[in-house]
LOLOKOL-467395 format. One line per field, with one value per residue (C-alpha): residue number from 1; residue in three letters; x, y, z. Coordinates in nm, 2 decimals. Last residue first. Layout:
<sites>
pos	c(NUM, ...)
code	c(ALA, ...)
X	c(X, ...)
Y	c(Y, ...)
Z	c(Z, ...)
</sites>
This chain:
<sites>
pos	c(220, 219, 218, 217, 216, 215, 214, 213, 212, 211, 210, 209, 208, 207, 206, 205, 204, 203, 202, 201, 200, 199, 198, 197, 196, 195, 194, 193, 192, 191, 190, 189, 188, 187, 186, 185, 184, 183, 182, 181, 180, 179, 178, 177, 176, 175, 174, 173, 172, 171, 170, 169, 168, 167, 166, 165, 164, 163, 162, 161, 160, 159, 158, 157, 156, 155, 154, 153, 152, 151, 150, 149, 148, 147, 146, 145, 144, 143, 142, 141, 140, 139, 138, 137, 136, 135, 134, 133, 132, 131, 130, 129, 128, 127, 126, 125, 124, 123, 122, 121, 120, 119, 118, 117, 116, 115, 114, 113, 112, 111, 110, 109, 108, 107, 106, 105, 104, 103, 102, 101, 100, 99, 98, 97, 96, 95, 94, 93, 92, 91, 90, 89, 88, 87, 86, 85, 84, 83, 82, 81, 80, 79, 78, 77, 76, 75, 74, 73, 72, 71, 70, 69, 68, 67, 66, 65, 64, 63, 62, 61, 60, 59, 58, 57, 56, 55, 54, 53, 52, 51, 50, 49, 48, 47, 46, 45, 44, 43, 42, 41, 40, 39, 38, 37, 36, 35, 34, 33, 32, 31, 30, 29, 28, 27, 26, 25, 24, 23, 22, 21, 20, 19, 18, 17, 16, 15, 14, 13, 12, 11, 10, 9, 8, 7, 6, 5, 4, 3, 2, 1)
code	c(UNK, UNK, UNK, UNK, UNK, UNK, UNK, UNK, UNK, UNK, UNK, UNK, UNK, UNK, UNK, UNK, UNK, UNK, UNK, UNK, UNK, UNK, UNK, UNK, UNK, UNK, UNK, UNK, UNK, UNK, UNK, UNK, UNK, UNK, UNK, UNK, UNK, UNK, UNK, UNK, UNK, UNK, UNK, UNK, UNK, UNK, UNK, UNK, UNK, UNK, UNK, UNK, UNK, UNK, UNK, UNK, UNK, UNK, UNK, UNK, UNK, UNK, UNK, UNK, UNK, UNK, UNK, UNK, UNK, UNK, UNK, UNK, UNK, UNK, UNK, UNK, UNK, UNK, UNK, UNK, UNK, UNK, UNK, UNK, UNK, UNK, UNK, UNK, UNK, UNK, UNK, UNK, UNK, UNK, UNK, UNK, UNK, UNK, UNK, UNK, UNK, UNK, UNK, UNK, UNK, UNK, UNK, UNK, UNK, UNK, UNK, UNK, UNK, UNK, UNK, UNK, UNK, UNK, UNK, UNK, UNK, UNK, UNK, UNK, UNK, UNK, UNK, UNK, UNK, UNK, UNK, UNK, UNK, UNK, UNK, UNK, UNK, UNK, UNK, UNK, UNK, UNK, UNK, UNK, UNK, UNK, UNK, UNK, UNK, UNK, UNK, UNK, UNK, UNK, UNK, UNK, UNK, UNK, UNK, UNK, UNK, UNK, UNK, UNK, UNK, UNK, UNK, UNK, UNK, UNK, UNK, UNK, UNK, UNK, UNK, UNK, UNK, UNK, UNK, UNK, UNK, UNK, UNK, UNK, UNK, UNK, UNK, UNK, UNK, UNK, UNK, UNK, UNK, UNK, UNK, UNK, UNK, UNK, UNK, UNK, UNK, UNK, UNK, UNK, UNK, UNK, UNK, UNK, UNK, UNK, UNK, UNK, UNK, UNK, UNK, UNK, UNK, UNK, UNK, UNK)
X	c(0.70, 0.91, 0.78, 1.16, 1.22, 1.20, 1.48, 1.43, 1.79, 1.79, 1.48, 1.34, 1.35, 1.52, 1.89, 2.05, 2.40, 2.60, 2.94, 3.15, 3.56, 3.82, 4.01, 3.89, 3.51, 3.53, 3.65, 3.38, 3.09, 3.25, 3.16, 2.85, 2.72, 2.89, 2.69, 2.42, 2.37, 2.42, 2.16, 1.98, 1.88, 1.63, 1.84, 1.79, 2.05, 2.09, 2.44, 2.58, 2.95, 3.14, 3.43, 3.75, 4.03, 4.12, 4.11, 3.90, 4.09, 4.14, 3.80, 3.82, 3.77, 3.40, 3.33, 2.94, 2.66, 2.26, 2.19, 2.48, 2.50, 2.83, 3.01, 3.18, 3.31, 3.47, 3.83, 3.80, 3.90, 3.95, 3.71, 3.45, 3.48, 3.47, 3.12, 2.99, 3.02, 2.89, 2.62, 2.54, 2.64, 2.32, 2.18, 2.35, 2.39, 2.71, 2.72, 2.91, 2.99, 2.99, 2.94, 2.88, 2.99, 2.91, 3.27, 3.15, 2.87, 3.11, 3.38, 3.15, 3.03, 3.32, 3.38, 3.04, 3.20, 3.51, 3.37, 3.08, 3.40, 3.55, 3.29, 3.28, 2.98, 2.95, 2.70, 2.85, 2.68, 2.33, 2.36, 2.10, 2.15, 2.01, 2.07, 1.93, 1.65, 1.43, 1.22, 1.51, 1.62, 1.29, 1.28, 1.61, 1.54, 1.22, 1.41, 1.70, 1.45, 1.29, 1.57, 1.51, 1.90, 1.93, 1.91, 2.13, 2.45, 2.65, 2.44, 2.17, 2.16, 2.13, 2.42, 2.23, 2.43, 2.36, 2.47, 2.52, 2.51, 2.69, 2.59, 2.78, 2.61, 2.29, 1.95, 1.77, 1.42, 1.34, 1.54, 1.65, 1.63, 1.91, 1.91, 2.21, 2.37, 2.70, 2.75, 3.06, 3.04, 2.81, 2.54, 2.21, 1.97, 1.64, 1.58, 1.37, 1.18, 1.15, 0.91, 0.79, 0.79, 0.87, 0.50, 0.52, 0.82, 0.68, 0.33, 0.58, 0.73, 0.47, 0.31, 0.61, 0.62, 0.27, 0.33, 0.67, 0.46, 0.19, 0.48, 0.67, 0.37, 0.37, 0.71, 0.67)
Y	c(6.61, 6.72, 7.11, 7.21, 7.59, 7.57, 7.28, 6.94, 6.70, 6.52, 6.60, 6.96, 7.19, 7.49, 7.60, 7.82, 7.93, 8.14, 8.11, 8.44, 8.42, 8.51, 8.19, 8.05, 8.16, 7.93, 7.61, 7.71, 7.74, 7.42, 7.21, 7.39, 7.22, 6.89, 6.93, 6.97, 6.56, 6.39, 6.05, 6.18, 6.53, 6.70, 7.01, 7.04, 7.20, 7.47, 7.62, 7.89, 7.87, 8.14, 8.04, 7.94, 8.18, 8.20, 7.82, 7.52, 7.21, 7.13, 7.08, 6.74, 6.49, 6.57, 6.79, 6.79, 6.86, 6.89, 7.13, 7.29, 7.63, 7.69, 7.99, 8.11, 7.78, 7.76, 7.82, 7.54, 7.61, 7.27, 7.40, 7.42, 7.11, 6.92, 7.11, 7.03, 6.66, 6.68, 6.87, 6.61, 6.36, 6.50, 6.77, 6.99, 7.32, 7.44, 7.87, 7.91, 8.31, 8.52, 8.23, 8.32, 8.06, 7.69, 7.55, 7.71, 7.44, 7.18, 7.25, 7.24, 6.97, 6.79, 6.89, 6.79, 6.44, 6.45, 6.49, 6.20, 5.98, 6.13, 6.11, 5.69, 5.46, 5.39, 5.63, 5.80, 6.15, 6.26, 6.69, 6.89, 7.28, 7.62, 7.90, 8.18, 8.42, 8.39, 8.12, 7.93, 7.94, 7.80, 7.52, 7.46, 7.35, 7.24, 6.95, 6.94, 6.86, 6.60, 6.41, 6.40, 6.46, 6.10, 5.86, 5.61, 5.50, 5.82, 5.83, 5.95, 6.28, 6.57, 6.77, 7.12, 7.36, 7.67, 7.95, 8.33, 8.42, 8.71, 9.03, 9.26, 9.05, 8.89, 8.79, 8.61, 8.64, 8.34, 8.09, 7.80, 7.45, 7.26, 6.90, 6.67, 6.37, 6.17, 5.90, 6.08, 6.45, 6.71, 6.54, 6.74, 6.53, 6.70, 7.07, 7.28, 7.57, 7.87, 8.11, 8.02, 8.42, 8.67, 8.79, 8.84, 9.05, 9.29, 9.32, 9.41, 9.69, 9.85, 9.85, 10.01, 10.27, 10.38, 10.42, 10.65, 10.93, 10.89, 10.88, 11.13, 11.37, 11.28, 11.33, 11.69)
Z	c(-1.00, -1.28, -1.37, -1.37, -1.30, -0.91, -0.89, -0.82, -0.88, -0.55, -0.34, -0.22, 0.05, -0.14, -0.18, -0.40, -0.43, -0.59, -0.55, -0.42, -0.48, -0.25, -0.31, 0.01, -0.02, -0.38, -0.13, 0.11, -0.17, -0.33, -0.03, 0.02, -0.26, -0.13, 0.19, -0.03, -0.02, -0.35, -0.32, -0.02, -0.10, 0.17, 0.16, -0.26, -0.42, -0.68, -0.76, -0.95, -1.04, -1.20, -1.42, -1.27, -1.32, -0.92, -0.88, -0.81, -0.95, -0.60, -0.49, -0.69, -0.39, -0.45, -0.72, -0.65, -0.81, -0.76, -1.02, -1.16, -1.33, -1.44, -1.64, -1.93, -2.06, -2.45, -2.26, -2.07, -1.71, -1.56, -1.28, -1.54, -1.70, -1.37, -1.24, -1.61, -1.53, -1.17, -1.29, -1.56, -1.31, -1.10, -1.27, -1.56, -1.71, -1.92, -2.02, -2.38, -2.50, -2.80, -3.07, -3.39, -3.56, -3.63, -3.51, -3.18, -3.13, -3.26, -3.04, -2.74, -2.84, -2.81, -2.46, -2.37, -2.52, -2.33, -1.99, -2.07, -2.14, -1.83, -1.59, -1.61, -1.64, -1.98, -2.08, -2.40, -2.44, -2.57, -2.54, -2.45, -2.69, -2.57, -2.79, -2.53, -2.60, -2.30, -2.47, -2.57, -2.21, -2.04, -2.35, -2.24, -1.88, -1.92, -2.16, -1.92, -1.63, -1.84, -2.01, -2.37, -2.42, -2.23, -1.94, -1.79, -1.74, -1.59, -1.29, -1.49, -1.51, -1.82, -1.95, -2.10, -2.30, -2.28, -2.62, -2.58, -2.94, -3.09, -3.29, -3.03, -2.78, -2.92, -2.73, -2.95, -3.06, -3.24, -2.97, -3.10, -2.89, -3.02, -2.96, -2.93, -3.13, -3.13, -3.40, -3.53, -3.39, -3.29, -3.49, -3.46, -3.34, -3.31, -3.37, -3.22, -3.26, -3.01, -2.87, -2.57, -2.43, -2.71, -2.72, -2.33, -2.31, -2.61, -2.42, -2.13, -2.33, -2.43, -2.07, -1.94, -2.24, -2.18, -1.82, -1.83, -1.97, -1.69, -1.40, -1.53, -1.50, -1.17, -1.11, -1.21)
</sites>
């Protein structure tokens, strides 16, 4: 009997993968949306979104720069949405004030934040970042915002802020490169140890790879 299982189960396999496939890269975005006075992001759309209970699971992306440079057209954070949008997230890259200091580019995700759940809809908010963008979302999370569901940081570090780890922070996932010089994964595993203290498991992944690479990003 399994066989015949087998041959009525194949059909519906291959149905369903040509159904995967025609939803890949499918997305349209939109350019400078003003989250609040003279503040912008992108939203990367998804046209087949994946909706909980008729919700949105929204990303938003924090790019690097050492807090002074760079922007929402930031190449990692631009494969980085267009990967999500395609897999039927709301993916949004946020511009934020570069003047040097994590808590003005703290309280401008924050911001957007508001805004994004201000448009309805929302069923749960996921921050991304490299570098100070994973160093930024890294600090909202363990703050516990209320808007944040989880943490994927690429390249972070909390540094003398392991503290604000607790039993109601979000989950954390983690990418690191071993060969990176500028935030070494020391401060990954860092938050792995602090996270194994409180009884909770981090995810972490770590490849042979430079500050900020990660498997998805086609940066060279």
């Amino acid at each position: 009997s399994s066989g015949r299982d087998d041959q009525h189960r194949a059909p519906c396999a291959e149905r369903d993968f040509k159904l995967i496939l025609s939803y890949s890269m499918s997305f349209t975005k939109s350019n400078d949306l003003v989250y609040a006075t003279n503040k912008f992001l992108d939203g990367y759309i998804p046209t087949h979104p994946i909706l909980v209970a008729g919700e949105k699971t929204v990303i938003v992306y924090v790019h690097g720069g050492g807090f002074r440079a760079g922007n929402e057209e930031n190449k990692v954070a631009k494969d980085f949405c267009e990967y999500m949008a395609s897999s039927g997230y709301y993916s949004y890259s946020i511009r934020y004030t570069l003047d040097g200091k994590i808590q003005s580019a703290v309280a401008d995700v924050e911001l957007a934040m508001d805004w994004i759940v201000q448009q309805g809809g929302v069923s749960k908010i996921f921050l991304a970042g490299d570098s100070a963008g994973a160093i930024t979302v890294l600090n909202i999370g363990a703050k516990n915002n209320s808007h944040v569901r989880g943490v994927i940081a690429v390249s972070g570090a909390l540094y003398d802020n392991l503290s604000l780890l607790s039993t109601s922070t979000p989950p954390i996932m983690l990418w690191h490169g071993t060969l990176d010089t500028i935030i070494p994964s020391t401060y990954a595993d860092a938050i792995v140890q602090r996270n194994k203290e409180l009884g909770r498991n981090t995810v972490i992944y770590k490849h042979a790879a430079n500050h900020a690479k990660t498997p998805y990003s086609t940066t060279d």
